[in-house]
C-alpha positions as CSV (number, residue, x, y, z in Angstrom):
1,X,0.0,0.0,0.0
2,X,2.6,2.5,0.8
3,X,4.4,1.7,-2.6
4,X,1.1,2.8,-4.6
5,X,0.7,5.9,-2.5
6,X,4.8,6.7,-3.1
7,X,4.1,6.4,-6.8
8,X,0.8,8.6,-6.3
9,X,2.7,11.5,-4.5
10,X,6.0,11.0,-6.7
11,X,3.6,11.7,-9.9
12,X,2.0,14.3,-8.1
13,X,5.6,16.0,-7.4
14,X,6.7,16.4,-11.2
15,X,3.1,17.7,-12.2
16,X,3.8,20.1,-9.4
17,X,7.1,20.6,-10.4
18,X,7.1,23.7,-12.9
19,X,4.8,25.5,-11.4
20,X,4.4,28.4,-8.8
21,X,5.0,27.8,-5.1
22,X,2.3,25.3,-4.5
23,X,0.6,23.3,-1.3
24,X,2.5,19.7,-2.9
25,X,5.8,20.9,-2.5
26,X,4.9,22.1,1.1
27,X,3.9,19.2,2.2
28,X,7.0,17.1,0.8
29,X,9.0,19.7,3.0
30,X,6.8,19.4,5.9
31,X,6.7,15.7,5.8
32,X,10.2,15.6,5.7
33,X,10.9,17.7,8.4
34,X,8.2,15.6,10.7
35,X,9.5,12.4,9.7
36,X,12.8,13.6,11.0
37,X,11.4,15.0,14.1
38,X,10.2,11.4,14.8
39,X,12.7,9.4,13.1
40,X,15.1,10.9,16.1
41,X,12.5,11.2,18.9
42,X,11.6,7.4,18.3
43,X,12.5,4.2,18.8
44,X,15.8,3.9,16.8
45,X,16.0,5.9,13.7
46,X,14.0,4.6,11.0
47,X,14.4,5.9,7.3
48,X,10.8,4.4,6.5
49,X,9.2,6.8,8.9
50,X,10.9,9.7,6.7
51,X,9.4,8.3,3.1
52,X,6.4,8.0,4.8
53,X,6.2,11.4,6.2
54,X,7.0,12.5,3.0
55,X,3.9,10.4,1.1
56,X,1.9,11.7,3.8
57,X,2.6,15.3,3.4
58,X,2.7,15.2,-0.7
59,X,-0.7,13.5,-0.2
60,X,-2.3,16.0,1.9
61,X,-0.7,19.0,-0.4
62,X,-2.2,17.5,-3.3
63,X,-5.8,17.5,-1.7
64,X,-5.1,20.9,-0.6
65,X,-4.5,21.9,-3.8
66,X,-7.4,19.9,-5.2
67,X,-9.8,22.0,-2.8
68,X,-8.1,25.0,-3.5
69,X,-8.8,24.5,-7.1
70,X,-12.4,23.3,-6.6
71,X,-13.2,26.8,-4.6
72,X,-11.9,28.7,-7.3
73,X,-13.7,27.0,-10.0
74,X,-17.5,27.3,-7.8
75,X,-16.1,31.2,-7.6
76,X,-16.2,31.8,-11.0
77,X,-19.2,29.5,-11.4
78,X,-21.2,31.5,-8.9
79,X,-19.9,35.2,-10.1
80,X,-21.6,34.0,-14.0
């Protein structure tokens, strides 16, 4: 399972990649930085817990950006 979601937010990363500052790469920075935080602070350090935070963050950037996009679009839609 976390494979398929790795491949999900790695996709997700080079369609992000080219454009303007956006909620994706945020969360890959985030997730990195929390999966450090408890990569150290747990039991033994553990490079899967820094992937993972990673997936998790690209994830959650992505529906971020997926809202973000929605709310524009009913904008427009309810300005018509």
């Amino acid at each position: 399972m976390w494979i398929v979601l790795a491949v999900i937010a790695a996709i997700s990363l080079l369609v992000f990649f080219m454009r303007e500052p956006n909620a994706v790469w945020g969360g890959a920075t985030g997730g990195l930085i929390i999966g450090v935080i408890v990569a150290l602070v747990g039991r033994g350090f553990d490079w899967s817990l820094i992937w993972k935070g990673i997936v998790v963050g690209t994830l959650l950037g992505v529906v971020a950006e997926l809202l973000g996009g929605l709310a524009r679009r009913l904008k427009r839609e309810s300005e018509k």
